[in-house]
C-alpha positions as CSV (number, residue, x, y, z in Angstrom):
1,X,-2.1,-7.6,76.0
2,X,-2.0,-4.6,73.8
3,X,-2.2,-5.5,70.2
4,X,0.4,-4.0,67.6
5,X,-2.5,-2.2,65.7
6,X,-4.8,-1.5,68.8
7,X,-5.9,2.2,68.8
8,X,-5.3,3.9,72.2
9,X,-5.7,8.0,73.4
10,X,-2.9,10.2,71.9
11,X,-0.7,12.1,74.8
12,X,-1.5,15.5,72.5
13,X,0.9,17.3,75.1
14,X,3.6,14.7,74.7
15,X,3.4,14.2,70.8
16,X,3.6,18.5,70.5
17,X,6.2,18.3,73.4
18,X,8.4,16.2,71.3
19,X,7.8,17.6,67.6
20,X,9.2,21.2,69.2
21,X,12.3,19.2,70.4
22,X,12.8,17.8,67.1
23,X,11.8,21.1,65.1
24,X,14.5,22.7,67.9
25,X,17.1,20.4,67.7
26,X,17.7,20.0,63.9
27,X,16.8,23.5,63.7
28,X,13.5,22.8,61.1
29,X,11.7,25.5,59.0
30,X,8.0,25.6,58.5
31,X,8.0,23.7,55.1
32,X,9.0,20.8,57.6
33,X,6.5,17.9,58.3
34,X,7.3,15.9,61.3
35,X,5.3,12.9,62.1
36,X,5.3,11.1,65.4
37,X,4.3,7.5,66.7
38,X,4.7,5.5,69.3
39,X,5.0,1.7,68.3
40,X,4.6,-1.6,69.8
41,X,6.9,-4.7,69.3
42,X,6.5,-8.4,69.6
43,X,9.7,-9.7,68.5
44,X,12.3,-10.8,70.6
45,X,15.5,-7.9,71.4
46,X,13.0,-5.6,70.7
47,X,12.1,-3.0,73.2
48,X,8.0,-3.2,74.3
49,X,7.5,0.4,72.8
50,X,9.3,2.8,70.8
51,X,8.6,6.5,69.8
52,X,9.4,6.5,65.8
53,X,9.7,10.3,64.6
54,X,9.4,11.0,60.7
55,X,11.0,14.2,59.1
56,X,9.7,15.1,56.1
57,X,11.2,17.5,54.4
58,X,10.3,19.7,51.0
59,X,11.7,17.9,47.7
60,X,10.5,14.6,49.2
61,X,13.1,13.6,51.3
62,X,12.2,12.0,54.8
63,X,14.2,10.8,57.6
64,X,13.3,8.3,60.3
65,X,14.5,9.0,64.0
66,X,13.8,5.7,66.8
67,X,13.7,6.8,70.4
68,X,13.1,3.2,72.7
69,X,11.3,4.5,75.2
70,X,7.3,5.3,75.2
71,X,6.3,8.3,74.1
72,X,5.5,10.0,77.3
73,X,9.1,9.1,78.9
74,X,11.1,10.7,76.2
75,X,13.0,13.6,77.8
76,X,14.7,16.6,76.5
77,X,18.7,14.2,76.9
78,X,17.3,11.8,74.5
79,X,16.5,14.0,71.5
80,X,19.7,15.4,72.2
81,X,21.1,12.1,71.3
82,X,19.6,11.5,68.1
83,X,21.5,12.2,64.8
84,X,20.6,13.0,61.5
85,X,21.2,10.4,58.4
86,X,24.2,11.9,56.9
87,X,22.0,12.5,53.3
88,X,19.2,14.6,55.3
């Protein structure tokens, strides 16, 4: 079984895939810092792994998007889903 905290081989590909979705979508300028990582969970409800994407943005401000799906099955339809915190 593969531990919460267990290191494993980042999908480079993948992880840049996704950041120019997200720098795409939201439409993100270079001062923008986005962060991604790819979770797993243990508690009951919770999906087995989810793809949590950080925005940070200048000033401070961050935002945290949850995809529940592995980081290398996240398609272009479900960052179109995602929506931004209404103070970001």
């Amino acid at each position: 079984m593969e531990g919460m905290f267990q290191k494993k081989k980042s999908n480079k590909s993948a992880t840049q895939n996704l950041k120019n979705l997200i720098i795409e979508k939201f439409r993100l300028n270079e001062d923008t810092t986005v962060s991604i990582a790819e979770l797993s969970c243990h508690e009951p409800n919770c999906p087995p792994k989810e793809t949590i994407i950080t925005i940070h943005k200048a000033k401070g401000i961050t935002s945290n998007l949850r995809i529940h799906k592995p980081l290398n099955q996240i398609k272009r339809e479900d960052v179109e889903t995602l929506k931004r915190e209404e103070n970001f």
